[in-house]
PQR file of N, CA, C, O and H, with PARSE charges and radii, in Angstrom:
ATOM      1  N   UNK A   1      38.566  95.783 116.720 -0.4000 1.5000
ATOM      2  CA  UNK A   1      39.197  95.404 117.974 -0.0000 2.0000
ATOM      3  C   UNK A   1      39.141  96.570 118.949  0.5500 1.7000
ATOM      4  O   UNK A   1      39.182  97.667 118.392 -0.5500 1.4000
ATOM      5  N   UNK A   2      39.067  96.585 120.130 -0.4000 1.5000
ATOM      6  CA  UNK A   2      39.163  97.418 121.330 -0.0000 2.0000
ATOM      7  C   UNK A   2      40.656  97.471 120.997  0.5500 1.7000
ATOM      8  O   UNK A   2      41.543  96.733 120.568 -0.5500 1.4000
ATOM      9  H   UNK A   2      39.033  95.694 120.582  0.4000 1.0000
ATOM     10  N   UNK A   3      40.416  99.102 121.543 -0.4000 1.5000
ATOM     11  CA  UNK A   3      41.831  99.660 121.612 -0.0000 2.0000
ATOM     12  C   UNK A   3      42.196  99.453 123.175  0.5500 1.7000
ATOM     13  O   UNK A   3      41.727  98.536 123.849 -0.5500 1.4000
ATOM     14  H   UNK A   3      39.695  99.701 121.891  0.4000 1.0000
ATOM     15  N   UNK A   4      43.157 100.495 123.691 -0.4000 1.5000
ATOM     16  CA  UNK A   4      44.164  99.376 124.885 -0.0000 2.0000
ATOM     17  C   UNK A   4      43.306 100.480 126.174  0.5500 1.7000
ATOM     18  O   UNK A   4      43.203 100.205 127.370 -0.5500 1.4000
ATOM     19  H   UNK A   4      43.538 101.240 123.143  0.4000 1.0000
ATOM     20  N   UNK A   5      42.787 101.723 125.487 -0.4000 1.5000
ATOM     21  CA  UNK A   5      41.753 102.302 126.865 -0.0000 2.0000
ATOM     22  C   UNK A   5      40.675 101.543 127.060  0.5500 1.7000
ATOM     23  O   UNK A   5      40.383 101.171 128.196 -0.5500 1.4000
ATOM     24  H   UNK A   5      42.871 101.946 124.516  0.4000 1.0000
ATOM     25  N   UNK A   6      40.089 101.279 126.198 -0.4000 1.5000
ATOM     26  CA  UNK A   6      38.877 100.240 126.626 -0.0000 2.0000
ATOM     27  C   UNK A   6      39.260  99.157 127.663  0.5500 1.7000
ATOM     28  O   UNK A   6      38.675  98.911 128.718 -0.5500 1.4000
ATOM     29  H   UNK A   6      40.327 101.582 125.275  0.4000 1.0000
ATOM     30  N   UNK A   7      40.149  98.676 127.249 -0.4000 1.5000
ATOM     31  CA  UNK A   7      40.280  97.331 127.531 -0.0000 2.0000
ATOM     32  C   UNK A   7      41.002  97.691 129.686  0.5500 1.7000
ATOM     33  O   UNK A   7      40.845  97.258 130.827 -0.5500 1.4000
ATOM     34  H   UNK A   7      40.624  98.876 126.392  0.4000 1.0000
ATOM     35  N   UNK A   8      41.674  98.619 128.998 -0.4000 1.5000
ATOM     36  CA  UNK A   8      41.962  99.660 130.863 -0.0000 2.0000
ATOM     37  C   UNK A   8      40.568  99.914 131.302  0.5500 1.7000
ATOM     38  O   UNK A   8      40.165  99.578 132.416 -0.5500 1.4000
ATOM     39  H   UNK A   8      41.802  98.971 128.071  0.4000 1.0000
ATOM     40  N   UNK A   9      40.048 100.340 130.670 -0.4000 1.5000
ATOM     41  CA  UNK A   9      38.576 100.468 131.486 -0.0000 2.0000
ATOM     42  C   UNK A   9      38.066  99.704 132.500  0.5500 1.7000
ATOM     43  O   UNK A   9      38.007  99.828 133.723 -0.5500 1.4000
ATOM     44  H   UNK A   9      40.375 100.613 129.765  0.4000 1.0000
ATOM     45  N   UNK A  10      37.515  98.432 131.260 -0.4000 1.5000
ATOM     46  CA  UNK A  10      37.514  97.138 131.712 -0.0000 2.0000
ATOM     47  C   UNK A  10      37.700  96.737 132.970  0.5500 1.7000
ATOM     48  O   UNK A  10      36.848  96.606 133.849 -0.5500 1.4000
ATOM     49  H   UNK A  10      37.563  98.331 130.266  0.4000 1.0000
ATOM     50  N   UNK A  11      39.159  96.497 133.037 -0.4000 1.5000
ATOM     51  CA  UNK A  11      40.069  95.913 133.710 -0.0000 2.0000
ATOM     52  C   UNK A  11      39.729  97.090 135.102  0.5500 1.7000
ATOM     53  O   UNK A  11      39.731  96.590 136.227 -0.5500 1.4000
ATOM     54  H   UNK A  11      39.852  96.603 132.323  0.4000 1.0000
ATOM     55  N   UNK A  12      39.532  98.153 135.014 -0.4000 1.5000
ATOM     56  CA  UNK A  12      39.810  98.379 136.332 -0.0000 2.0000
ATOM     57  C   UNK A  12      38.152  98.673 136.694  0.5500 1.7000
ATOM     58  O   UNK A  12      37.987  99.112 137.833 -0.5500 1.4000
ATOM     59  H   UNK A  12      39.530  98.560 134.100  0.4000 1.0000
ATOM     60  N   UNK A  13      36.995  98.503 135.936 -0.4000 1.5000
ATOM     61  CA  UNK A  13      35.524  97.971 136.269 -0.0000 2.0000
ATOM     62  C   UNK A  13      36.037  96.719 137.086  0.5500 1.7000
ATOM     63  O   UNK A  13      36.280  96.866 138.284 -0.5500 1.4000
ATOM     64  H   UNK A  13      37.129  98.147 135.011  0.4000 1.0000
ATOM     65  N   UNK A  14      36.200  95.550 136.504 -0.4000 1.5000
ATOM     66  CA  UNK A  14      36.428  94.315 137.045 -0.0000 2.0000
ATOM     67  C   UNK A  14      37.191  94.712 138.729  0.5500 1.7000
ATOM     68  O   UNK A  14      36.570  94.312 139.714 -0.5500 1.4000
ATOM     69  H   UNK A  14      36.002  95.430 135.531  0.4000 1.0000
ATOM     70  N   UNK A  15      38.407  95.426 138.925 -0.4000 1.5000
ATOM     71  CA  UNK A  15      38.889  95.528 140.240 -0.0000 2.0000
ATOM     72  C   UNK A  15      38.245  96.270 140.850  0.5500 1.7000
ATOM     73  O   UNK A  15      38.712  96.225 141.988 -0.5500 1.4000
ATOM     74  H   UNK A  15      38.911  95.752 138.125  0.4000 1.0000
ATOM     75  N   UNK A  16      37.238  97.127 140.822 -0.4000 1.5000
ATOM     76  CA  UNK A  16      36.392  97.544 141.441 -0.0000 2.0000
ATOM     77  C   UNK A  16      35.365  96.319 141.862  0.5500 1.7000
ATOM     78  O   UNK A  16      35.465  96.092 143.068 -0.5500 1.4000
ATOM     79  H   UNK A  16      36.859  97.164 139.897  0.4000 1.0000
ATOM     80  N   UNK A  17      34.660  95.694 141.375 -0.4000 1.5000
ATOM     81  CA  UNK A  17      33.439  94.521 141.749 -0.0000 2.0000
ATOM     82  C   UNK A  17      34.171  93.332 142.221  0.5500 1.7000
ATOM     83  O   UNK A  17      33.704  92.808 143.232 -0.5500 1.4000
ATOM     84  H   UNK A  17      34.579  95.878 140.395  0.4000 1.0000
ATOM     85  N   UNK A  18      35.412  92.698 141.607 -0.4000 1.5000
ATOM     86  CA  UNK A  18      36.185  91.684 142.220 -0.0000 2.0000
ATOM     87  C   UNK A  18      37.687  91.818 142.162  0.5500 1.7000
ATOM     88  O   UNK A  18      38.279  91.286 141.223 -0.5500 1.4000
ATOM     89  H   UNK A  18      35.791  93.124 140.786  0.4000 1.0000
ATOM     90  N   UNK A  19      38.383  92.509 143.123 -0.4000 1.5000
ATOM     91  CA  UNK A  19      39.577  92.808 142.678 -0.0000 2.0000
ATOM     92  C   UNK A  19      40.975  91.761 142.547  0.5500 1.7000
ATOM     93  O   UNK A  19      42.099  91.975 142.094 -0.5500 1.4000
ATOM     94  H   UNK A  19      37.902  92.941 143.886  0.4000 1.0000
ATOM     95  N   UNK A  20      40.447  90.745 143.060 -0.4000 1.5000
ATOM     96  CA  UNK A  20      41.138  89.862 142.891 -0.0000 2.0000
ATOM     97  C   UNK A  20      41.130  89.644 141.369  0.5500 1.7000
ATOM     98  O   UNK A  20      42.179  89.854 140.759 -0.5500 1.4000
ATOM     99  H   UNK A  20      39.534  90.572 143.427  0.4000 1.0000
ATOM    100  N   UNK A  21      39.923  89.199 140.639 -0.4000 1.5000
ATOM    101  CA  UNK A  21      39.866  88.699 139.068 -0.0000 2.0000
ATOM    102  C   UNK A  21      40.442  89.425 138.056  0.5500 1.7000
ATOM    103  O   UNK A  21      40.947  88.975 137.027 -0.5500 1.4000
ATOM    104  H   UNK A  21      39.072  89.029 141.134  0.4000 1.0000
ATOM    105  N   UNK A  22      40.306  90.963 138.515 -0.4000 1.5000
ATOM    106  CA  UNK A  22      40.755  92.009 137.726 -0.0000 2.0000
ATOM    107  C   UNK A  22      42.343  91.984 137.618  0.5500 1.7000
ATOM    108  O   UNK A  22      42.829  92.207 136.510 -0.5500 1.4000
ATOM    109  H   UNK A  22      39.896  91.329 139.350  0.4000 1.0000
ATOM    110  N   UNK A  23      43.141  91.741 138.644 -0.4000 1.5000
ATOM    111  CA  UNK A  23      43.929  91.828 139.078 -0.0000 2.0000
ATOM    112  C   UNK A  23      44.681  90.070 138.024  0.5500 1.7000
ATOM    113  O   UNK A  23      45.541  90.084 137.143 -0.5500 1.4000
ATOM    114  H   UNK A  23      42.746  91.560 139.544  0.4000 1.0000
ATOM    115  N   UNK A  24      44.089  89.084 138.473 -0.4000 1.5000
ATOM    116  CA  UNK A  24      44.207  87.614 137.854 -0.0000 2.0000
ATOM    117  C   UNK A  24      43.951  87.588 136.357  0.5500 1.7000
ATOM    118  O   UNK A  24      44.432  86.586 135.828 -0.5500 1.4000
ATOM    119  H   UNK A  24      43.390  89.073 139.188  0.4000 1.0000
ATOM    120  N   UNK A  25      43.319  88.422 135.525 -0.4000 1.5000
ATOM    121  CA  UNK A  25      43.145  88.603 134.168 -0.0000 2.0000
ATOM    122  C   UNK A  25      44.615  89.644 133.709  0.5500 1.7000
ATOM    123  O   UNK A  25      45.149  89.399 132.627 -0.5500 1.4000
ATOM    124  H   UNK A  25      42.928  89.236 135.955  0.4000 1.0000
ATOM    125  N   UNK A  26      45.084  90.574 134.440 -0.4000 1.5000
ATOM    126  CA  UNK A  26      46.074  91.380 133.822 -0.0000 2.0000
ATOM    127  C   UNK A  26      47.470  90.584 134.156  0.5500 1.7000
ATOM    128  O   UNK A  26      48.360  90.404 133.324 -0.5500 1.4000
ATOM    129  H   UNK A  26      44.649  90.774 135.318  0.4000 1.0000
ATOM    130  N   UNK A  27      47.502  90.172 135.413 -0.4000 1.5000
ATOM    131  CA  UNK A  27      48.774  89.439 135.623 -0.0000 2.0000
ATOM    132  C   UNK A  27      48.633  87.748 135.347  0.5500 1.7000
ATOM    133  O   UNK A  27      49.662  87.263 134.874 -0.5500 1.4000
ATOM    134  H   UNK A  27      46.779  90.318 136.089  0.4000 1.0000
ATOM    135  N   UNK A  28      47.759  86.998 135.523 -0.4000 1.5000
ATOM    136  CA  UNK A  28      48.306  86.016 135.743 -0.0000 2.0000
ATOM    137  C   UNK A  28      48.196  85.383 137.339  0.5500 1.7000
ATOM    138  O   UNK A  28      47.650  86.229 138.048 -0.5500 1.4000
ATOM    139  H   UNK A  28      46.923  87.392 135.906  0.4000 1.0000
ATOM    140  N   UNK A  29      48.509  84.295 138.020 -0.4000 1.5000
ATOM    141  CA  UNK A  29      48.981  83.949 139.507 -0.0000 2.0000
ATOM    142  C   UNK A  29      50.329  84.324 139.531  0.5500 1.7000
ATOM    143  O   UNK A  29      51.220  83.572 139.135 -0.5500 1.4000
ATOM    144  H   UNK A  29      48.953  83.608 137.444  0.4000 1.0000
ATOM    145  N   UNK A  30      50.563  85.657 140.058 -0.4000 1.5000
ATOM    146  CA  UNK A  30      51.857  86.106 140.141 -0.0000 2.0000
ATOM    147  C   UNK A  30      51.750  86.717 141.454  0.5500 1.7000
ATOM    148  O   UNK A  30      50.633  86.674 141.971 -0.5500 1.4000
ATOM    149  H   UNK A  30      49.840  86.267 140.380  0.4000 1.0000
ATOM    150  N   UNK A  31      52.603  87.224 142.034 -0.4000 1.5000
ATOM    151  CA  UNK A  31      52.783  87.343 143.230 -0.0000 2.0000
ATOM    152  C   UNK A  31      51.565  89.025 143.685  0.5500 1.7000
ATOM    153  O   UNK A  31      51.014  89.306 144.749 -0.5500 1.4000
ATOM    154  H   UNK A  31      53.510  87.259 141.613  0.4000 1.0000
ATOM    155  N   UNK A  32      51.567  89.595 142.661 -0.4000 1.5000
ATOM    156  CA  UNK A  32      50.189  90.807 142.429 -0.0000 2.0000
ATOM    157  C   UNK A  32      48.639  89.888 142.971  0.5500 1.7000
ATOM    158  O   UNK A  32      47.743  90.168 143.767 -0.5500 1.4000
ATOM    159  H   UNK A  32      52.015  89.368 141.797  0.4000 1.0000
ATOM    160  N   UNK A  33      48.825  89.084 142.360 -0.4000 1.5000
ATOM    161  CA  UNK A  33      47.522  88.562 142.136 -0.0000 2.0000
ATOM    162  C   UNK A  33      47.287  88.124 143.918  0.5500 1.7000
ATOM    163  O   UNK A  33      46.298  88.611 144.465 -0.5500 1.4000
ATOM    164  H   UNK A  33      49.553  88.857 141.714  0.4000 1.0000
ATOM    165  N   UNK A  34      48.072  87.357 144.616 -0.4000 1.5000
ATOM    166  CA  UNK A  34      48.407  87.120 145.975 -0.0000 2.0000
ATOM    167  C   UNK A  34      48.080  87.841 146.890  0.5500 1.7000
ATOM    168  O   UNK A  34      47.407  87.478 147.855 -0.5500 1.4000
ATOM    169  H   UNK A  34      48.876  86.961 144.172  0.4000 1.0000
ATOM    170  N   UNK A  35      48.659  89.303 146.635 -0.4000 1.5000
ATOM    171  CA  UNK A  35      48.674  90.040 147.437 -0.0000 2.0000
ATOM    172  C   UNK A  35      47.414  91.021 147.761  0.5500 1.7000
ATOM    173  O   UNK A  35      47.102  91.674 148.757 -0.5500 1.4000
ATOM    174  H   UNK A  35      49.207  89.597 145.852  0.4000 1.0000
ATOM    175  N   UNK A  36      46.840  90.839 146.494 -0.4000 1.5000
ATOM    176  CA  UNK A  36      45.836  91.652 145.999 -0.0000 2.0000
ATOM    177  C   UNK A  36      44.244  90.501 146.772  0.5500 1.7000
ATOM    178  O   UNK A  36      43.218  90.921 147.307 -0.5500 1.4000
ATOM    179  H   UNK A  36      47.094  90.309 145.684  0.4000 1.0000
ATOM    180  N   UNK A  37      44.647  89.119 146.522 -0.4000 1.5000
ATOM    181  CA  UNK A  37      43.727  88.350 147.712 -0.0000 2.0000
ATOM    182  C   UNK A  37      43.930  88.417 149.067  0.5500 1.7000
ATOM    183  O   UNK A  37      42.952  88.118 149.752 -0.5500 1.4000
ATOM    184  H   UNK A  37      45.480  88.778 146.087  0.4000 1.0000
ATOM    185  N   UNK A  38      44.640  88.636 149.470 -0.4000 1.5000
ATOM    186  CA  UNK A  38      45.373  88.941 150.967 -0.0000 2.0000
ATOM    187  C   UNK A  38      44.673  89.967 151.236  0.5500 1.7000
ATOM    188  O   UNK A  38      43.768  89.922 152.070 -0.5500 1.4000
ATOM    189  H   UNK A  38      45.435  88.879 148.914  0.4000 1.0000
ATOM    190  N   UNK A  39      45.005  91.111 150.530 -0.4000 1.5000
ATOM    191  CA  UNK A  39      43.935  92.793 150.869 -0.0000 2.0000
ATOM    192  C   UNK A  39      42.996  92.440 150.675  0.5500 1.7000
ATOM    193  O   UNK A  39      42.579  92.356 151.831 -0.5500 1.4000
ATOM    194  H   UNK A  39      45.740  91.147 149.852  0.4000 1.0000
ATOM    195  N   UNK A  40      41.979  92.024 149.890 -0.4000 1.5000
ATOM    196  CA  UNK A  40      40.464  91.497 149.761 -0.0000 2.0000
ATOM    197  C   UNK A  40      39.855  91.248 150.701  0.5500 1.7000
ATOM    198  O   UNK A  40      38.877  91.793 151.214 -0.5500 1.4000
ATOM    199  H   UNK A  40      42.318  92.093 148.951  0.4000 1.0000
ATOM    200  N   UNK A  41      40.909  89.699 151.168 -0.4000 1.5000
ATOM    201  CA  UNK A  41      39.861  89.050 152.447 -0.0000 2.0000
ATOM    202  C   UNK A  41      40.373  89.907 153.871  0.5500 1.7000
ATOM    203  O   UNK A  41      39.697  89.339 154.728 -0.5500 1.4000
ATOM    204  H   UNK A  41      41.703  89.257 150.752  0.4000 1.0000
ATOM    205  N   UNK A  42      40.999  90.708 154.424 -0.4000 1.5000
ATOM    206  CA  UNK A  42      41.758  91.596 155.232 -0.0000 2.0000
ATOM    207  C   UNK A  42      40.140  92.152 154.933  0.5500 1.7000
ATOM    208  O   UNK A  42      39.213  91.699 155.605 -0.5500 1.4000
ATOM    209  H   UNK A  42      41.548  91.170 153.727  0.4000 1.0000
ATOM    210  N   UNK A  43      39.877  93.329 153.698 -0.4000 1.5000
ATOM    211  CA  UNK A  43      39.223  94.093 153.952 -0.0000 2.0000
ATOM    212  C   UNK A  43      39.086  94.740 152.429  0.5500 1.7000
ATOM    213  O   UNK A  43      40.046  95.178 151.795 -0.5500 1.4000
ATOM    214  H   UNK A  43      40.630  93.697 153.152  0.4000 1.0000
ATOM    215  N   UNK A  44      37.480  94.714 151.880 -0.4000 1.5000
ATOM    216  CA  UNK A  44      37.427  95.288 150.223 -0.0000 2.0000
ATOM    217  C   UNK A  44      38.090  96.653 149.406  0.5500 1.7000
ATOM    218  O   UNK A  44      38.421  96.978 148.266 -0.5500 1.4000
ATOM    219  H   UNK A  44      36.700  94.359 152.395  0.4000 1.0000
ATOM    220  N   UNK A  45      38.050  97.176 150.691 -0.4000 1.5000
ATOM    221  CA  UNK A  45      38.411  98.690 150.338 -0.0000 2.0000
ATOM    222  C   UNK A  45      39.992  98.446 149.682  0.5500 1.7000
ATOM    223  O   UNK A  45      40.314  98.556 148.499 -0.5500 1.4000
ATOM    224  H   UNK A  45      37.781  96.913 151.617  0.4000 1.0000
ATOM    225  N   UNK A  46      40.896  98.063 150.893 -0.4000 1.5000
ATOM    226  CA  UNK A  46      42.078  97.627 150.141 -0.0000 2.0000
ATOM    227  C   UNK A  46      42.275  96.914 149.140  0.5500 1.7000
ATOM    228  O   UNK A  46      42.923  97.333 148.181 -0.5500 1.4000
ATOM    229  H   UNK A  46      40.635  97.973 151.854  0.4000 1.0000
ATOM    230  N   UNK A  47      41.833  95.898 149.180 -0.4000 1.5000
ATOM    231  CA  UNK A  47      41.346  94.824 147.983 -0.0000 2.0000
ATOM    232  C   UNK A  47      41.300  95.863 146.552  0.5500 1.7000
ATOM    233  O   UNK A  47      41.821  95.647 145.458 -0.5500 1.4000
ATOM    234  H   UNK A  47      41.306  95.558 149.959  0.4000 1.0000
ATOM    235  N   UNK A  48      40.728  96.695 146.866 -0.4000 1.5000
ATOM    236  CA  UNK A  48      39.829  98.027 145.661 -0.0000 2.0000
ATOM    237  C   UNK A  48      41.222  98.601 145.147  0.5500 1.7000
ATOM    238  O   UNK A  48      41.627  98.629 143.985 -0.5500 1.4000
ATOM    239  H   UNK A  48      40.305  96.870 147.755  0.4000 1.0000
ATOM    240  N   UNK A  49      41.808  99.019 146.218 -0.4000 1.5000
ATOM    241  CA  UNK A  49      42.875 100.715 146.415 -0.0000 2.0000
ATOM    242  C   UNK A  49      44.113  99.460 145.485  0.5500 1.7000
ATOM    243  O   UNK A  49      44.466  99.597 144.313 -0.5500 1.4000
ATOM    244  H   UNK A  49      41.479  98.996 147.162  0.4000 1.0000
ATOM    245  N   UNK A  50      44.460  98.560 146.229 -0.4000 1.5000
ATOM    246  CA  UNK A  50      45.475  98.305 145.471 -0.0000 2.0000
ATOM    247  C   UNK A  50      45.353  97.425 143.845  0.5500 1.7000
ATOM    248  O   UNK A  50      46.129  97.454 142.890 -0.5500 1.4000
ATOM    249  H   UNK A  50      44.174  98.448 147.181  0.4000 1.0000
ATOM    250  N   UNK A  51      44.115  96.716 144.025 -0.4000 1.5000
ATOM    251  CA  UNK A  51      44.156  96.341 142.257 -0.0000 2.0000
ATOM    252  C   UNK A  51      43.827  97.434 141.424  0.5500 1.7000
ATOM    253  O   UNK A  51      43.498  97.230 140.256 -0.5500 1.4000
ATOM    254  H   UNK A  51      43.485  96.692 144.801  0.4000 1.0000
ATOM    255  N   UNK A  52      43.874  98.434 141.841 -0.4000 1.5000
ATOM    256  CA  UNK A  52      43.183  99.650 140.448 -0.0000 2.0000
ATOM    257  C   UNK A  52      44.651 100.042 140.506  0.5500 1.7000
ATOM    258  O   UNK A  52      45.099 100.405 139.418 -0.5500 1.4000
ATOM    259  H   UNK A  52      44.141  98.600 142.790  0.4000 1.0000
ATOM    260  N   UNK A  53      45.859 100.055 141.953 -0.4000 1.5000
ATOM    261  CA  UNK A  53      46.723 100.870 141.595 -0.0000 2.0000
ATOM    262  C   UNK A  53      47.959  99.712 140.704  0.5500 1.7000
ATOM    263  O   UNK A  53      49.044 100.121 140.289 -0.5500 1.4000
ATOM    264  H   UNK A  53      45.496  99.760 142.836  0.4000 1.0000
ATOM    265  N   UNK A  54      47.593  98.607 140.595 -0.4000 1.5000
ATOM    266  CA  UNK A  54      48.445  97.165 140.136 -0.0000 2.0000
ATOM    267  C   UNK A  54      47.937  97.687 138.757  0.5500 1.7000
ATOM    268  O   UNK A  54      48.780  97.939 137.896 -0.5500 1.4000
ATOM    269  H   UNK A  54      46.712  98.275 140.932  0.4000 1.0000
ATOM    270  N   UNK A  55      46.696  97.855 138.509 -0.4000 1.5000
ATOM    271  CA  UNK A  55      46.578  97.528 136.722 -0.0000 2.0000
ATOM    272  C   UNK A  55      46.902  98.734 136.610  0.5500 1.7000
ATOM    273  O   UNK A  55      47.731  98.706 135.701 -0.5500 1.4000
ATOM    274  H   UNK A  55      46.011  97.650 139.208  0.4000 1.0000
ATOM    275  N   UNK A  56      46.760 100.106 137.038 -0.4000 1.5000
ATOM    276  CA  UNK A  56      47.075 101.261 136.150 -0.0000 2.0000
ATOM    277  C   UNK A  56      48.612 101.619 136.399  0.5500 1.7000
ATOM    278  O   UNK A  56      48.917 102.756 136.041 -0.5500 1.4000
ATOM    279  H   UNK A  56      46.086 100.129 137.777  0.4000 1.0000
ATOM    280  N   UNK A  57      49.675 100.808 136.976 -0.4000 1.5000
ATOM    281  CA  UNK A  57      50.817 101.209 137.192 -0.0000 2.0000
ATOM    282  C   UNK A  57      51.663 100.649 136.278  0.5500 1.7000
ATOM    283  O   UNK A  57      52.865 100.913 136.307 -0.5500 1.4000
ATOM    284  H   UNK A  57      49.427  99.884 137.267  0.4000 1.0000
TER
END
């Protein structure tokens, strides 16, 4: 089994290329996941800055 850095890895590969999904695989449709599409379509960079700082917080 992957241990729990891998799987952080992962997860913040994924919010780098789609940060919404990355973001939708660790939480769920929770209000993260929302906000984190909101910054996306606004603009990627944010989209980026805040799902890497959602999964590693």
């Amino acid at each position: 089994m992957a241990d729990k850095g891998t799987a952080n890895c992962i997860d913040i590969l994924l919010a780098i290329i789609l940060p919404p999904l990355g973001v939708f695989l660790k939480f769920g449709c929770e209000m993260e996941f929302w906000i984190c599409l909101l910054l996306t379509l606004f603009g990627y960079i944010p989209g980026i800055i805040y799902a890497v700082y959602a999964i590693t917080k």
